[in-house]
N, C-alpha and C positions, 0 to 999 in steps of 0.2 A: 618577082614582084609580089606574089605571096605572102612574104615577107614582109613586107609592110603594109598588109592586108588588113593583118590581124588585129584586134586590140590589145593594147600594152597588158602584160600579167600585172596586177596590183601587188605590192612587195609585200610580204609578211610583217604583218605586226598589229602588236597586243598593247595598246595603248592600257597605262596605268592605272591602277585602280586607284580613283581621287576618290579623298577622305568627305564624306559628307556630312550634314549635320539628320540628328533622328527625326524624321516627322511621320512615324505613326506606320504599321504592318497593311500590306498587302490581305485585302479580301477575296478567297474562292468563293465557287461558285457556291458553296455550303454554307458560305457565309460567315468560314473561320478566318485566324489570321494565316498567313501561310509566307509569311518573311518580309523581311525589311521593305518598307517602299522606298525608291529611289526618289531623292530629294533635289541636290546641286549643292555649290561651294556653299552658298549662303541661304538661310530660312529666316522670311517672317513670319511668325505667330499671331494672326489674329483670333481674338475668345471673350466674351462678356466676360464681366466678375463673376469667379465662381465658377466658370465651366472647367476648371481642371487643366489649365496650362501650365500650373507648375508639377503637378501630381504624375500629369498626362504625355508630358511633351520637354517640359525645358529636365526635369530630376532626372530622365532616362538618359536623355542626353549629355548628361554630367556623368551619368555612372559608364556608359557605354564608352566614351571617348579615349581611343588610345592613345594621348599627349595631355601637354598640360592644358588645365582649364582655369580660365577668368570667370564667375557667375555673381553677377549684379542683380539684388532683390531689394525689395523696402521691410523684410522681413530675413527673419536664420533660418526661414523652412525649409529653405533650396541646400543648404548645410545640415539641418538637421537630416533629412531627407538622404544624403547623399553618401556626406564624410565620412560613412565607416566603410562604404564600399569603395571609393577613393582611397581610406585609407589603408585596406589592404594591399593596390599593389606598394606601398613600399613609402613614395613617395613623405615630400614636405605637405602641409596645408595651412595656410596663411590667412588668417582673418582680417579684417576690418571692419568696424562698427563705427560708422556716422551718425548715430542716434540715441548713443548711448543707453539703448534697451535692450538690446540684442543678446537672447539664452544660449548661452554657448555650452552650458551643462550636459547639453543632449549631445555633445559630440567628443569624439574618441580623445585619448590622452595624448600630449603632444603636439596640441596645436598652438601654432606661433602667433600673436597678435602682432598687428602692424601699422605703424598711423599714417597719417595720408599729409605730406608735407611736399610741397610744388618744387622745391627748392633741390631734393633727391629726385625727382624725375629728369632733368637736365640728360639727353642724352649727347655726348660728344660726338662729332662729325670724326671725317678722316683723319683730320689736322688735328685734332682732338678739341675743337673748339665748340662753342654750347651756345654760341651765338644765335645760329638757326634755333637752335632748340627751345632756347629762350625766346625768342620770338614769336613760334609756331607756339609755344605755353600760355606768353601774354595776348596774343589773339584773342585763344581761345576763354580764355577766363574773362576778357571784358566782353565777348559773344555773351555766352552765358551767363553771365553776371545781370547783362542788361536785362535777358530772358527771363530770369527769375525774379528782380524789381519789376518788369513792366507789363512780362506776360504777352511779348510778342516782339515784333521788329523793333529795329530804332532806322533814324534819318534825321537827316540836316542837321542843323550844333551839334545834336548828341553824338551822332558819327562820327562828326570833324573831332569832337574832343577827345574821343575814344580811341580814333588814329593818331592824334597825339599824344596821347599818353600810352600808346605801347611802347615805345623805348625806353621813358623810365621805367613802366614795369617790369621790364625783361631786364634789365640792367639791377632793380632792386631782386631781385630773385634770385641773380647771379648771384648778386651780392651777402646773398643768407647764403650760398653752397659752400663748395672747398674752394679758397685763395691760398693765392701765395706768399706768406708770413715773412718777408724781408729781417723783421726785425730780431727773426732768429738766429737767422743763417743768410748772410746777402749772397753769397755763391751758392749755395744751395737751399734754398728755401722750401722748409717742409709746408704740406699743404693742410691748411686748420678749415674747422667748422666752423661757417659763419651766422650759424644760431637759428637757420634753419626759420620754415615759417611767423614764431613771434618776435624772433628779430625785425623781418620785415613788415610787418605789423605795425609794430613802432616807429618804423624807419618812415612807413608813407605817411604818417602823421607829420613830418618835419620836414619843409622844402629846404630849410635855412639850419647848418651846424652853426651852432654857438664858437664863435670866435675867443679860444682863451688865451690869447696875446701871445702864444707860444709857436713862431715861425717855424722850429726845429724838428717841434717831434709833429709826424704825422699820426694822427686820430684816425684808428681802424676798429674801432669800437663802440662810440657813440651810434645809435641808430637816427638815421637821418638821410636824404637825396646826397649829400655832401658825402657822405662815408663811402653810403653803398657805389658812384661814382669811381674814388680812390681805389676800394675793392677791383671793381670790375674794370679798372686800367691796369691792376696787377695781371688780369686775366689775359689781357689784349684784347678786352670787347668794345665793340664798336658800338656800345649802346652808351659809355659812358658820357662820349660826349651829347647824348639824346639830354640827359638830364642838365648840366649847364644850360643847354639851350630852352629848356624849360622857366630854368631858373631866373633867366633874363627877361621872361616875359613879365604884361603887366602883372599886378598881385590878385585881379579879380582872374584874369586868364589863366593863371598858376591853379590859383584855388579852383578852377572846374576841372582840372588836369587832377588835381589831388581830387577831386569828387569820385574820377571815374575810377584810380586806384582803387578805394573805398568802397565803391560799387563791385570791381572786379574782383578784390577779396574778401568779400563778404563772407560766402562758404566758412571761412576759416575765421571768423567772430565767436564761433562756437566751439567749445572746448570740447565739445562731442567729437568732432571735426580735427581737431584738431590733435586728439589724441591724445592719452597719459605720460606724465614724463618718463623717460626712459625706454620708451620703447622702442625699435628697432623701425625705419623708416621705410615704407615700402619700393623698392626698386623694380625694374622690369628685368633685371637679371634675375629672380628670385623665381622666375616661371620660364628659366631655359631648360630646369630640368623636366624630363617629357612626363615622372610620375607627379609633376605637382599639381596643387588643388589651392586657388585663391577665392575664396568668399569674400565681397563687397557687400554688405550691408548700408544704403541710404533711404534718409526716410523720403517718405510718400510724400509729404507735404512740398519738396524737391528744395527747400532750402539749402542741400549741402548738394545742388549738383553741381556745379562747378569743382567742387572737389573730386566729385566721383567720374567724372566728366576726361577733368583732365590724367584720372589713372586710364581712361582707354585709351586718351591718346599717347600719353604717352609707351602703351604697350605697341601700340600702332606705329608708333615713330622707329621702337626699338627695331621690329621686326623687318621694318624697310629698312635700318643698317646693315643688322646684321643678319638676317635669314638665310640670304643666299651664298656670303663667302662662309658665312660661317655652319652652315648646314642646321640650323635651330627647329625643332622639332614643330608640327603643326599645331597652333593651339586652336581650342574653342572658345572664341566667344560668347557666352551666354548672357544675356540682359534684357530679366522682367520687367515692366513696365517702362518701358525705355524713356518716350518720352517724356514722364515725371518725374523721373526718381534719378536719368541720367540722359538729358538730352543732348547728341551727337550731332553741331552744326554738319559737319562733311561725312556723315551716315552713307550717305550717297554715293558719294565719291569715295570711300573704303570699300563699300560693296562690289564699284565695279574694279577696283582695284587688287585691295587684298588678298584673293585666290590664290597670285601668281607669287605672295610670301608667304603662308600656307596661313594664315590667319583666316578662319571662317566662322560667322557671323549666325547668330540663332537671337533672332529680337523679338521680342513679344509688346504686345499692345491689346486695350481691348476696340482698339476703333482706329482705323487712320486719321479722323476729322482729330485726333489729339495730336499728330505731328502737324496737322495742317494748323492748330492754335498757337504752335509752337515756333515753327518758322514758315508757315506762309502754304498757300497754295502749289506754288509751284514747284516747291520743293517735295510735297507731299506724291503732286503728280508724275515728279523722276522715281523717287521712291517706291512707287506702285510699277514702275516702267523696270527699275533694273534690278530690283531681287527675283533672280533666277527663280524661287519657286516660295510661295505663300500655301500657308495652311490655313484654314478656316475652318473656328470650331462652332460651336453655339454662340450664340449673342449677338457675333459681329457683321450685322446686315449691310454688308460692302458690296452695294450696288451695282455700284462703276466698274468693280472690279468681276464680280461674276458676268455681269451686260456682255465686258468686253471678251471673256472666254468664252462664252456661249457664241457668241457671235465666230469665234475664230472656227466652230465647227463648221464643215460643208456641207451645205442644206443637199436633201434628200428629195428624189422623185416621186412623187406618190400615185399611184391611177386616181383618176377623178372623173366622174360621168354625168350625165343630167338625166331626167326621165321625163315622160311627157302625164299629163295628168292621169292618166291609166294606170302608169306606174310604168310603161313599159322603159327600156332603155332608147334614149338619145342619140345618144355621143360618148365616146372614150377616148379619154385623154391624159395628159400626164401634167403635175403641176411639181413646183418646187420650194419647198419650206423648211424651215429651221429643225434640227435634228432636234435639238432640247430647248428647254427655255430655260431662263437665268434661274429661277425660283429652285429648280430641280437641283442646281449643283449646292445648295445650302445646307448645310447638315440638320438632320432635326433631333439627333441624340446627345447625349454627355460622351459619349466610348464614340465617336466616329467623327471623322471630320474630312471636309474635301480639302486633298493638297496639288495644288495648280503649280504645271510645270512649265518652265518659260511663257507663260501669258496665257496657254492653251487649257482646255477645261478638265488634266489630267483624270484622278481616278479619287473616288472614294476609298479612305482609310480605317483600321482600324485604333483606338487609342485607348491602349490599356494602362491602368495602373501602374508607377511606380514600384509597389510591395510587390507584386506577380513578375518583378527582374530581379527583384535580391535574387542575392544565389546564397 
């Protein structure tokens, strides 16, 4: 009976070393740095303007990362900063500039520009169909779309319009990708571009193709609801028929349906946005190799988020296809001013997801109350709930958020006694009170910041420069 006395041996094993994101060196008691702090899958960044988030914390993180990296800023300094030490190991690096200002001089020979067209993002399911993905695109771009006209939620008509007019947008989107050209080859039909975002441009200007009395030949080039339809039946998508049924509504009904089109591709009104001709359109296979480097530039003012918006999701899509049959290397995430320059409706919902496709998240902000303008309170308050672990640098006096890790410490016993007017002693006893108060965990310098690990009131960091990692 001994034998089953005992307690079980625990079986050996060395659970993996998970890829984290940088937030900032371990302090001894000397008060040097003395190695990496441990982070988790995912980091928020909170910092005033100017305390050194990109210098401090997001540029290290790009240089350190061994896979590919995504890095979304309203400036090229996160590039400028970066790209020659990216570019030595080897790899690609891939720009994009939404702003049309962005000095690309300061960095190495080599680097590919890339424009930003909705219509290349499309990624195909099992079946090889792009239905879903169209879908999950046009969501997204009348989410944000709305966000950037109105500067916060929408409801009632505007919702209802907005759910109606997702299937012709996903259907006009399809309709600018690759189709299948019948009129080349009817047994085998080679697959053409379909002109890509200023096609579609045009196309949602026109509910109604011009009828040229010609029963015989089908029209696969006029832009217009009527084309892009014909298109996306060649496809087998199920959104063509969204557009018909559009098209049979009243004409005041139609036209709020085209409003919201209009609204959802606003981003791309801008030729900034839209890109120089010729250039090479950016895909999510373009960052399966583990040494590449993709720079996002959009501006500050967030006019082009929706564009910039929808390149993470659709990195985010690719990586839930294919990550795990296909073994895809882990990338990083990095995205400065997130909620300006590129607000993430389901931020949330990737964070608690993502880890387990090796995609991990580094978002900087200088305030939460900026996600909370963005989409709402309650969204703000999951957001503080499920990023594994928050850095805090200077600036960002986050209340709620230090309260609640202070609070998670176990308050402390302390002797406590009374004395009688003599002075002599009374009584001895013991009372119990708060180890730290919230004030304490704040940082008060530029080089140091507290990084809180699951909710708890982790440790003081240290945060050094950028130029002191070149190698």
């Amino acid at each position: 009976m001994a034998l089953f006395d005992k307690a079980p041996r625990e079986p050996d094993f060395t659970p993996p070393v998970e890829r984290q994101p940088y937030g900032g060196f371990l302090i001894d008691s000397a008060g040097k740095a003395s190695g990496l702090a441990p982070t988790g899958p995912h980091l928020l960044v909170l910092a005033g303007t100017g305390a050194g988030k990109s210098r401090r914390v997001l540029a290290p993180q790009i240089m350190m990362w061994d896979g590919p990296v995504c890095a979304v800023s309203a400036k090229s300094d996160l590039a400028e900063m970066t790209a020659r030490t990216r570019a030595q190991r080897g790899g690609p690096i891939y720009v994009m500039d939404l702003t049309g200002q962005a000095d690309w001089t300061q960095l190495p020979d080599g680097v590919t520009p890339v424009a930003n067209d909705p219509c290349a993002l499309l990624t195909p399911d099992a079946d090889g169909s792009t239905d879903d993905s169209a879908l999950d695109l046009a969501t997204l771009l009348t989410q944000v779309g709305s966000l950037g006209m109105g500067g916060g939620q929408t409801g009632g008509d505007s919702a209802f319009w907005m759910t109606l007019a997702l299937g012709t947008l996903a259907c006009l989107i399809q309709a600018g990708g690759w189709y299948p050209d019948y009129s080349q080859d009817p047994d085998n039909p080679p697959m053409v571009w379909g002109g890509g975002i200023d096609w579609v441009l045009k196309a949602a200007l026109v509910p109604d193709a011009a009828d040229d009395g010609d029963d015989e030949t089908v029209d696969l080039t006029t832009p217009s609801w009527t084309v892009a339809a014909t298109r996306a039946s060649l496809l087998g998508s199920s959104h063509a028929a969204d557009v018909a049924s559009v098209q049979s509504l009243d004409p005041k009904q139609r036209d709020s349906v085209g409003i919201n089109l209009r609204v959802a591709l606003s981003s791309w009104k801008k030729r900034a946005v839209r890109g120089r001709p010729g250039q090479v359109a950016f895909t999510p296979q373009l960052l399966e190799d583990p040494r590449a480097t993709f720079y996002l530039v959009s501006p500050s003012s967030g006019s082009a988020a929706g564009a910039a918006t929808s390149v993470i999701e659709s990195l985010v899509e690719h990586w839930k296809i294919h990550a795990i049959p296909r073994g895809l290397p882990k990338i990083a995430m990095v995205i400065d001013e997130c909620p300006q320059i590129c607000p993430i409706p389901r931020l949330s919902e990737h964070i608690g997801l993502m880890r387990s496709y090796g995609m991990h998240f580094t978002v900087a902000a200088q305030h939460t109350s900026q996600f909370e303008k963005r989409f709402g309170k309650v969204e703000v308050d999951v957001l503080r709930n499920v990023f594994p672990a928050i850095l805090i640098g200077i600036g960002a006096i986050e209340r709620d958020i230090v309260e609640t890790a202070a609070w998670t410490q176990p308050p402390s016993e302390r002797p406590a006694g009374s004395t009688d007017a003599s002075g002599r002693q009374q009584s001895l006893s013991t009372e119990r009170g708060e180890v730290l108060h919230a004030a304490e965990l704040l940082p008060r310098h530029q080089g140091e910041g507290r990084l809180l690990i699951r909710g708890l009131a982790g440790m003081k960091v240290k945060l050094g420069d950028f130029t002191k990692m070149v190698r």
